[in-house]
N, C-alpha and C positions, 0 to 999 in steps of 0.2 A: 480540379479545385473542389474542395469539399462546402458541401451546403447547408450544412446545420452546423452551430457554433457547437452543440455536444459532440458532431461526428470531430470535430476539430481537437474538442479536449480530449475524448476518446484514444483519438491518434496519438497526441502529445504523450498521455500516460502510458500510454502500449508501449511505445515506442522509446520511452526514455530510458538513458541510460541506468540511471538512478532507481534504486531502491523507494518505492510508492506505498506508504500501508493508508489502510482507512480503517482508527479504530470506530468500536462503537460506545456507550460508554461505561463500560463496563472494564475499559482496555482491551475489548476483545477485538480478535482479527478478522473485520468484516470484509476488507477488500484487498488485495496485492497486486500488483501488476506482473509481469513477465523477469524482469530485475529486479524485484523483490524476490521472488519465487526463487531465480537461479543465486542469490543470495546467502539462501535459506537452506539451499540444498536440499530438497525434501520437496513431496509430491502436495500441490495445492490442498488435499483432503486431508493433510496433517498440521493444515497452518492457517487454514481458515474456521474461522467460532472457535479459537483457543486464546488462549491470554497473551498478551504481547509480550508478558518481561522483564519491560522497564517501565517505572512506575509514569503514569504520564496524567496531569491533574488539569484542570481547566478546559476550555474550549478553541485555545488557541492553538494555531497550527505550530508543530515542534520540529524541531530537526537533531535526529538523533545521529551519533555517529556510534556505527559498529561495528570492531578491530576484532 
């Protein structure tokens, strides 16, 4: 059983199947997880502090779909 509610969301993110970005706001790419990454096809160092893409405005969380 994990003992810190961060180790807990940590796990979730890592682990999900789902595509995870965390822009900053700049739309830039500050965070991906592991299914973002195999997403993206491309090595983390080409997809992180680059611009997202798609234009994304406010502070609310978004849910993009990527075909």
């Amino acid at each position: 059983m994990l003992e810190c509610p961060f180790e807990f969301y940590q796990c979730l993110v890592e682990q999900s199947p789902d595509a995870i970005l965390v822009l900053d706001s700049e739309n830039m790419i500050y965070f991906l997880n592991p299914a973002a990454q195999k997403l993206f096809a491309r090595p983390i160092e080409e997809i992180l502090h680059f611009p997202f893409g798609y234009p994304i405005t406010g502070r609310t969380p978004l849910e993009v779909e990527i075909t």
